[in-house]
C-alpha positions in Angstrom: -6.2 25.2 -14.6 -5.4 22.8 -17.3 -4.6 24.2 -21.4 -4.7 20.8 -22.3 -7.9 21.4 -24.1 -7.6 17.8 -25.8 -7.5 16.2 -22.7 -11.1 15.1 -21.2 -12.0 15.1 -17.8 -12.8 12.1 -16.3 -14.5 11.7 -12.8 -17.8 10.2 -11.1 -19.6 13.4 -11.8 -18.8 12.7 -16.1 -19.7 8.7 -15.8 -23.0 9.9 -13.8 -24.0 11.7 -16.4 -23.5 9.0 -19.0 -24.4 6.0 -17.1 -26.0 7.0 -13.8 -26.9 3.7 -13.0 -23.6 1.7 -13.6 -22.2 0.4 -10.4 -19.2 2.7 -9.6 -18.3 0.2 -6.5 -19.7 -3.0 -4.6 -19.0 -3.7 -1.2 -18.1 -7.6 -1.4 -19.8 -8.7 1.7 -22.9 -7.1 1.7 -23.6 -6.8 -2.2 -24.4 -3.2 -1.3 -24.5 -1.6 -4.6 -23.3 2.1 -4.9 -24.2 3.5 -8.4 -22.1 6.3 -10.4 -25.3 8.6 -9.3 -25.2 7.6 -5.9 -21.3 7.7 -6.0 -21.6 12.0 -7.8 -24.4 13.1 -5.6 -22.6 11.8 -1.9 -19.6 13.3 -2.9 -21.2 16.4 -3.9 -22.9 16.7 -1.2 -19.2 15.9 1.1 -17.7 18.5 -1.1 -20.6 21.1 -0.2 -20.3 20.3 3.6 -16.7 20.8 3.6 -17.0 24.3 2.1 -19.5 25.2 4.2 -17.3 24.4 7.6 -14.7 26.7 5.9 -12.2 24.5 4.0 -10.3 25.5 0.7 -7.8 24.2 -1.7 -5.1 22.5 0.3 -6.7 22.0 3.9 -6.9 18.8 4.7 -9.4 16.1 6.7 -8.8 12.8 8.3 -10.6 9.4 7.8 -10.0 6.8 9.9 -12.1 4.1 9.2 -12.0 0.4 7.9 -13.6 -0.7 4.5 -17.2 0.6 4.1 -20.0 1.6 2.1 -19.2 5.6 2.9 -15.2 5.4 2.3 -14.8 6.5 -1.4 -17.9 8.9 -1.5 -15.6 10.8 1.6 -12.4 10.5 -0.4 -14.3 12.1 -3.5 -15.8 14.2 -1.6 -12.4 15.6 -0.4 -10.9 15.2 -3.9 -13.3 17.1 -5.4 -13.1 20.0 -3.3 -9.3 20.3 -3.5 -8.4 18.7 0.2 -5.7 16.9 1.2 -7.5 13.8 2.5 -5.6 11.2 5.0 -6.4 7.7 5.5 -5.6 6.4 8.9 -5.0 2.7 9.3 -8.0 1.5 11.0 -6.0 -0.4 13.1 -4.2 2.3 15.1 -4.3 3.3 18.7 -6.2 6.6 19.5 -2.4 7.6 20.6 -1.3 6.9 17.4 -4.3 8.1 15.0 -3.8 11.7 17.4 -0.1 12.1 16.5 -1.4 11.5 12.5 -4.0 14.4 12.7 -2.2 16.7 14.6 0.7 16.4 12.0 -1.3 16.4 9.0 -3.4 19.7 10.6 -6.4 18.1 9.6 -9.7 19.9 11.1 -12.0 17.2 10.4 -12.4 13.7 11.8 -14.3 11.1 10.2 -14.6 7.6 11.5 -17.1 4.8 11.6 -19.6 3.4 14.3 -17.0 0.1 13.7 -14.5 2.2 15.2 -16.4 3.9 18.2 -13.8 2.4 21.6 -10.8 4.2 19.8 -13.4 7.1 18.4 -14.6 7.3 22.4 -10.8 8.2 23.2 -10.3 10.1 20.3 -12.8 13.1 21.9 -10.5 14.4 24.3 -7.6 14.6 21.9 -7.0 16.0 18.7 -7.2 19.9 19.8 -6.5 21.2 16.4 -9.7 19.3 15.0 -12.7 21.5 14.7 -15.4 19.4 13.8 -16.2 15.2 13.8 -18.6 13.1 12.3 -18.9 9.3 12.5 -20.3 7.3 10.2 -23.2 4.5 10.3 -24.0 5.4 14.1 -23.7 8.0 16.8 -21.6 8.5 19.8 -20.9 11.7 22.0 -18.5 14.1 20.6 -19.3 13.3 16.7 -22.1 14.7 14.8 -23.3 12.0 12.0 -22.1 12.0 8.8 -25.3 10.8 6.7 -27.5 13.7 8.7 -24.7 15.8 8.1 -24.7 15.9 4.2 -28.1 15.3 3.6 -28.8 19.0 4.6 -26.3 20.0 1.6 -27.0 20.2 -2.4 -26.2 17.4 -4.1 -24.6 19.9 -6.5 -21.1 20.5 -7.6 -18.9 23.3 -5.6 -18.2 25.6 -7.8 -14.1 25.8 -7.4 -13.9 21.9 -7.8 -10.5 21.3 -8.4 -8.1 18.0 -8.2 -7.3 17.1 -4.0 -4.8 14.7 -3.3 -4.5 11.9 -0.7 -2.0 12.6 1.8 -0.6 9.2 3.7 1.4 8.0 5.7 4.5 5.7 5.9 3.4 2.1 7.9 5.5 3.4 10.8 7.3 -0.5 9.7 11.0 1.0 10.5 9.9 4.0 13.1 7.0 7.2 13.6 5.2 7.3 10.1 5.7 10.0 8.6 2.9 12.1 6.0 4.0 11.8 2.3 3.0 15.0 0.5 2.6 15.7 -2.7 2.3 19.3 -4.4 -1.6 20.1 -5.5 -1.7 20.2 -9.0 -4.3 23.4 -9.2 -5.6 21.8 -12.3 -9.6 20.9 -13.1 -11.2 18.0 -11.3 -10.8 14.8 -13.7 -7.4 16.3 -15.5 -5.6 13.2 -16.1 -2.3 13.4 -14.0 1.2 11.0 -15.6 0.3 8.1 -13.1 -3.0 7.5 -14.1 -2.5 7.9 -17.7 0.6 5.1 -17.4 -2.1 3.3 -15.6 -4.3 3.6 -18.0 -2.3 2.6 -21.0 0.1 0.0 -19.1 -3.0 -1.8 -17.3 -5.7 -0.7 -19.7 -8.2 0.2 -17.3 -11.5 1.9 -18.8 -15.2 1.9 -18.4 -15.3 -1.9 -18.8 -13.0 -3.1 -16.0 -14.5 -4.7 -13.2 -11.6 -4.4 -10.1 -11.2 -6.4 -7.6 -10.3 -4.9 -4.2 -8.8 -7.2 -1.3 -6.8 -5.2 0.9 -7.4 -1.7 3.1 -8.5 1.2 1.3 -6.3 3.3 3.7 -2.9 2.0 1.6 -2.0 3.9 -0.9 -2.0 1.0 -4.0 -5.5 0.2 -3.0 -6.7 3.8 -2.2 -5.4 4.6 -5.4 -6.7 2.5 -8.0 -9.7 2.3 -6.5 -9.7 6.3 -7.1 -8.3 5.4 -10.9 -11.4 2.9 -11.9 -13.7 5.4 -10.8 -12.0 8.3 -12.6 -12.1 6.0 -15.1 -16.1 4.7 -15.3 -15.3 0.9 -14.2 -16.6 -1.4 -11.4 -14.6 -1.9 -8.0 -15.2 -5.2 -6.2 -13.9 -3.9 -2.6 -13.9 -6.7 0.2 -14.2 -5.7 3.7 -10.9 -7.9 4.9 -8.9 -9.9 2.8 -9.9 -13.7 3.0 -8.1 -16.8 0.3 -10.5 -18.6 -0.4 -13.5 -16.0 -0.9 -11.5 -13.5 -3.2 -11.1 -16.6 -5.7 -14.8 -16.8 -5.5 -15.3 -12.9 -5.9 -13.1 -13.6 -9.3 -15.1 -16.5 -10.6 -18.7 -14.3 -9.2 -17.8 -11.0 -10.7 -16.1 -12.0 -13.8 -13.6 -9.6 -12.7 -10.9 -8.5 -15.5 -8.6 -6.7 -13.3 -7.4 -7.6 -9.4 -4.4 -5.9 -7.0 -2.5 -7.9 -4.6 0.4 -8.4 -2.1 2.5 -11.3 -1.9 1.5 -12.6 1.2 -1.9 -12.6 -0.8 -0.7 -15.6 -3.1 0.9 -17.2 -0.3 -2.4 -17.7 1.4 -4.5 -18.6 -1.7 -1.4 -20.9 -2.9 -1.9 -22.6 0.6 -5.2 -23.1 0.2 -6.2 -27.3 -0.7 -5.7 -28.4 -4.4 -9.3 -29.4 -4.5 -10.1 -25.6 -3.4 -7.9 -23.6 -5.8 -9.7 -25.9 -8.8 -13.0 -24.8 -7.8 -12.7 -21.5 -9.4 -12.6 -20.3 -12.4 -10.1 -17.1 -12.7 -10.2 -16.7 -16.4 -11.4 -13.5 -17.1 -8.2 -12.0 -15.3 -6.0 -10.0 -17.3 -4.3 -8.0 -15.1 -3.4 -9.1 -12.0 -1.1 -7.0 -10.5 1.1 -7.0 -7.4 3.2 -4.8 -5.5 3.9 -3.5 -1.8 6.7 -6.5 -0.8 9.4 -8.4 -3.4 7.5 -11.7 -3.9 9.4 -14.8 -3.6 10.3 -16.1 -6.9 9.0 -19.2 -6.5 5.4 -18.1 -5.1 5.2 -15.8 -8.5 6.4 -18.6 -10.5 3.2 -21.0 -9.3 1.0 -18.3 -9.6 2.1 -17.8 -13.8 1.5 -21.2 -13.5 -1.6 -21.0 -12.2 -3.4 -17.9 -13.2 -1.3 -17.4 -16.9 0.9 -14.9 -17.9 -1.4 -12.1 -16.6 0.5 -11.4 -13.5 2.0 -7.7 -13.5 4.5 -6.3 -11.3 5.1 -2.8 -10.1 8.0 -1.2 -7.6 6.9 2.2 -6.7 6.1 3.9 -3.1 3.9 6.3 -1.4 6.0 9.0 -2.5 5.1 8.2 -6.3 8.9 9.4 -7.2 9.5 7.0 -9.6 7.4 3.3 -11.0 9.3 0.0 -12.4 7.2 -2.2 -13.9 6.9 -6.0 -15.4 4.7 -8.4 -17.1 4.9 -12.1 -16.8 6.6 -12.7 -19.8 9.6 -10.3 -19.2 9.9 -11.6 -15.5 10.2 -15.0 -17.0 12.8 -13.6 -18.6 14.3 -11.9 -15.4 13.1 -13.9 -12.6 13.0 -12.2 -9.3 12.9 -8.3 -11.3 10.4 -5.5 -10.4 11.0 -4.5 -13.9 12.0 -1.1 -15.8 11.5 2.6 -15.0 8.9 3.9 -16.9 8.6 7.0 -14.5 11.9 8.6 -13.2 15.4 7.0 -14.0 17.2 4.2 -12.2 20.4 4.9 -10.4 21.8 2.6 -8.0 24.3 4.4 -6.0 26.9 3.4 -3.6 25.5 3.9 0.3 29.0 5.3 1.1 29.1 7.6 -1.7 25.3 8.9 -1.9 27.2 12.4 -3.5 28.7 10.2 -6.5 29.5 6.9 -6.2 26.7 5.2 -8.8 27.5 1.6 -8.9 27.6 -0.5 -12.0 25.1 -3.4 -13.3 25.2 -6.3 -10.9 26.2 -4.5 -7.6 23.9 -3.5 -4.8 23.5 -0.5 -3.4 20.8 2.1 -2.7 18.0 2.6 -5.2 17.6 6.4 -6.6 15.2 7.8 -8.9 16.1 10.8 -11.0 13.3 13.2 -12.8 10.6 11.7 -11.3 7.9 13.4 -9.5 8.0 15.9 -6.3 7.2 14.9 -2.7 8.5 15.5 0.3 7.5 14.5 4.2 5.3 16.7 5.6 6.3 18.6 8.8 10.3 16.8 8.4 12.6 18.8 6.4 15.3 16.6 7.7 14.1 13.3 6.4 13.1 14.9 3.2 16.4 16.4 2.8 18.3 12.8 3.5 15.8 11.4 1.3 17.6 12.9 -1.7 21.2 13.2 -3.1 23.6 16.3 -4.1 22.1 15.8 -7.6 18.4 16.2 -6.3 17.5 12.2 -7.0 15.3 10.6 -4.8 15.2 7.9 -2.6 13.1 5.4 -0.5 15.8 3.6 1.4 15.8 0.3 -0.6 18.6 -1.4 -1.9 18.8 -3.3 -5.3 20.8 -3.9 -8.1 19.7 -3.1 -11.9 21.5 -5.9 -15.0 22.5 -5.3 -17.8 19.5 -4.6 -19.5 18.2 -2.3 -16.8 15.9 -4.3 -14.9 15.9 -3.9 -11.3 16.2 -6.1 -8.4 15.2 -5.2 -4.8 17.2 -6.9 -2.3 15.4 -5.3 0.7 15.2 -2.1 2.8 18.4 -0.5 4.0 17.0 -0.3 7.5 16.4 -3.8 7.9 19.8 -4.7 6.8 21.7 -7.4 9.4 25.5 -6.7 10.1 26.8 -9.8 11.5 30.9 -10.2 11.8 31.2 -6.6 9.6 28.9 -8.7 6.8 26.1 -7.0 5.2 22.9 -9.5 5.5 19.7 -8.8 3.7 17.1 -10.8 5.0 14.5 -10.5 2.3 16.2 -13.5 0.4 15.9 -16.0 3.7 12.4 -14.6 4.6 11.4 -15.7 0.8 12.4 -19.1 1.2 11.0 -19.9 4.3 7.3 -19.0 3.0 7.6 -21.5 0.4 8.2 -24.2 3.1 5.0 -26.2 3.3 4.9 -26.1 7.4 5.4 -22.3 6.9 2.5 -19.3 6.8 4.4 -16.3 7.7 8.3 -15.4 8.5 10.4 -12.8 9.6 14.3 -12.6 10.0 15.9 -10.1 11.7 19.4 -9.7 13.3 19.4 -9.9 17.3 22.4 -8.8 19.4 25.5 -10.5 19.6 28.3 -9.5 21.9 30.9 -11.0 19.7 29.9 -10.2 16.2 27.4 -7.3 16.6 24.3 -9.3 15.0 22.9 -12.7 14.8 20.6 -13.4 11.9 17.4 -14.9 13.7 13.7 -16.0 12.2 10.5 -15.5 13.9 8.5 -17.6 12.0 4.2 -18.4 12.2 3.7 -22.1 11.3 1.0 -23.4 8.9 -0.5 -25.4 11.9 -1.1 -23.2 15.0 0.5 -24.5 18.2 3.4 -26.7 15.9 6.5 -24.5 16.5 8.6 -27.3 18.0 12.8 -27.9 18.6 12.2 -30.1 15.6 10.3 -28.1 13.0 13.2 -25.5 14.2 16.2 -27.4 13.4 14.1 -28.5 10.4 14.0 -25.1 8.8 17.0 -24.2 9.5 18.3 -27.7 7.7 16.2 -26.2 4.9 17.9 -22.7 4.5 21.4 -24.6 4.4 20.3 -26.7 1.5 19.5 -23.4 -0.2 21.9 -20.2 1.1 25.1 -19.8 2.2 24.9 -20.5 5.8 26.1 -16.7 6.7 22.2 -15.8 5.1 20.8 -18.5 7.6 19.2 -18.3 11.1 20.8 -19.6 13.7 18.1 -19.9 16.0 14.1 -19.8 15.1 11.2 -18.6 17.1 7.8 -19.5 16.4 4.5 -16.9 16.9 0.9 -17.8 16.4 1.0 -14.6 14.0 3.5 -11.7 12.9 2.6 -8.3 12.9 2.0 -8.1 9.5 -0.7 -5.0 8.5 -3.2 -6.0 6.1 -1.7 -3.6 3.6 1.1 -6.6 3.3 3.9 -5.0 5.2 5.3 -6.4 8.3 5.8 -4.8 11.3 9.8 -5.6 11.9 10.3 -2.9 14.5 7.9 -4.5 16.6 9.3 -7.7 16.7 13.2 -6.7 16.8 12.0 -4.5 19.8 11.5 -8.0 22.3 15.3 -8.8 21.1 16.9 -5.3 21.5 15.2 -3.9 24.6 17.1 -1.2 25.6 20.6 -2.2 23.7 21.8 1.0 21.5 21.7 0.3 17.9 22.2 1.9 14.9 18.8 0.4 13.8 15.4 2.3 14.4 
């Protein structure tokens, strides 16, 4: 338990008591309103259900659900009663969602009646799950979830201490893997470093109203959803991301804080000039972005746009270290992720991950030392190579820090094109091609070669469906040239009505580059 006696608690259960009525969250589409009471006595009531199936501190439950009413009042529920709790992409295969829970050893299973044809499958698998409920329905195999806790107390446990979510990787560059991180032990509502940075950084507090576009199963969204509501604020969550009606949740709301991914300002910067003038965004004043590097010139329209309120952060799952960035330092440092203000930047040399750290200006892999403890769950091996001689930690991205010691991400090591023994990273050509106007979405990736090893190739989603021609190919790749040395450039383009990009913002490369490789050996997963 905490000695930090100075240190208040903060949790639904605290804001309930002060303002039971204050909206803890709305759910965008349906106005549904879930009070702070509402929010305490659910989770409560979660919490009691879970202790009485015979969970303790550090068990762990799934949810696999898309964005609902029920969501947070389950991952309080779990929080509160010291559970690991892990958030499934909705959009996973009952193969796939079955490999998740059997890792994570989770007993308990809760999905949604939105969910019910994987949920259906789900009932012969899982063995290690005891018990599961579905939510908003019914279905055989699942008990409901509302009958469920409405036989408990809407009272607190009385061992309530601080859970932890436990998610995992996008499964972007091979099998995700659960990212765990220690239990603290501590009381429920002890401020832990990140939400404290947070906190002071973003000034979140009892008066921010958030707004929430993207699935509450990634771990940005997921958390600072958890953070306003530890907090006593308002969360705006939409049920899927759309342009044109998160600019009108802004302008509805008033809202004073928002979270994004770059492919988020693509789309609303795509949107028609008489559109993006119909709303008024001014009460922003954070709105922060994160998940992908953003092109440098789609964050320079959107300063332009929205004012120097956008922020950006370069952290991971894994929480081992967090860069940050305001709009008038990036203006300073275009195309930066910012400082550390949790861990301390190394940038080491890929051939020398026992020594060689690399001076300002030179790329090489991104380490983070004396920041937090994680490790994968159930794979000492990857957690082992995700660290050095000297205990720092990695992610696998590569970047370069100047002289001042802000950091630039170049892209992930695993997606890294050799072509001719040259080291291609194809973040930089993927970030011009979005700002093409006859361009929504694009992905390059390097395709085999029998003489040089690689070719450098773009699969790219055009702004009018059905227009991928010979001439809008030839086109872009006229367009890199003009801008890159023509090694960075694809040689060939393919055109798909849409990538595989999750709605969490990452894109799914190992899906496409597996039409291209087939069965060829490669040192890439």
């Amino acid at each position: 338990m905490t000695d930090d006696a100075a240190a208040p608690l903060r949790h639904p259960g605290v804001h309930a008591m002060a303002a039971p009525e204050k909206p803890a969250y709305i759910m965008a589409g349906s106005g549904q309103v879930v009070t702070y009471r509402q929010l305490n006595d659910a989770s409560n009531q979660g919490a009691q259900l879970f202790r009485s199936l015979g969970l303790g501190h550090g068990d762990c439950i799934a949810i696999f659900m898309e964005n609902n009413v029920a969501y947070l009042q389950i991952c309080w529920a779990a929080h509160r009663a010291g559970l690991y709790y892990v958030c499934i992409s909705s959009y996973l295969t009952a193969e796939e969602v079955d490999y998740i829970v059997a890792d994570a050893g989770a007993q308990v299973l809760i999905t949604s009646a939105a969910k019910t044809d994987v949920a259906a499958e789900l009932v012969d698998l899982m063995p290690g799950v005891r018990v599961r409920f579905l939510v908003g329905g019914s279905l055989a195999g699942y008990q409901s979830w509302e009958d469920a806790i409405a036989e408990q107390p809407a009272e607190p446990v009385s061992d309530e201490t601080e859970g932890s979510d436990l998610l995992y990787s996008s499964g972007t560059t091979g099998r995700p893997k659960g990212i765990k991180i220690p239990l603290s032990g501590e009381d429920l509502g002890t401020p832990t470093r990140i939400s404290e940075l947070l906190g002071t950084l973003y000034e979140f507090d009892e008066d921010s109203i958030y707004l929430s576009p993207a699935p509450l199963y990634h771990a940005a969204p997921l958390r600072y959803n958890m953070g306003v509501l530890r907090q006593g604020g308002t969360s705006i969550v939409m049920e899927r991301f759309d342009p044109e009606a998160a600019l009108a949740l802004l302008q509805e709301y008033r809202a004073s804080h928002s979270q994004w991914v770059p492919t988020m300002f693509v789309r609303m910067l795509k949107l028609p000039d008489e559109v993006l003038a119909r709303y008024d965004v001014s009460s922003m004043k954070f709105a922060i972005h994160a998940a992908a590097p953003c092109p440098v010139q789609i964050k320079q329209q959107m300063i332009d746009w929205w004012g120097p309120v956008i922020y950006e952060y370069y952290a991971g799952t894994e929480a081992n270290g967090f860069c940050s960035i305001d709009s008038h330092e990036w203006l300073a440092h275009r195309g930066s992720v910012g400082k550390a203000l949790v861990g301390v930047l190394h940038i080491m040399d890929d051939d020398e991950t026992d020594g060689g750290e690399l001076p300002a200006g030179q790329d090489g892999t991104i380490y983070f030392a004396d920041g937090p403890e994680f490790e994968y769950h159930n794979d000492p091996d990857k957690t082992a190579a995700s660290r050095n001689a000297k205990g720092w930690t990695t992610l696998g991205d590569v970047g370069y820090v100047d002289d001042e010691g802000y950091l630039y991400l170049t892209d992930r090591r695993a997606f890294m094109i050799i072509s001719g023994g040259v080291n291609i990273y194809p973040q930089e050509t993927e970030n011009l091609l979005v700002t093409h106007p006859k361009v929504m979405d694009a992905a390059v990736i390097g395709v085999p070669n029998a003489e040089f090893g690689e070719d450098v190739k773009a699969v790219v989603q055009p702004f009018v469906p059905g227009s991928g021609s010979a001439e809008l190919e030839a086109e872009l790749i006229d367009f890199c040239r003009q801008h890159l040395s023509h090694v960075k450039c694809p040689r060939s383009i393919d055109f798909d009505p849409e990538l595989p990009r999750h709605a969490n913002g990452k894109l799914y490369k190992r899906l496409i580059k597996d039409r291209y490789w087939g069965h060829h050996g490669t040192r890439i997963v």
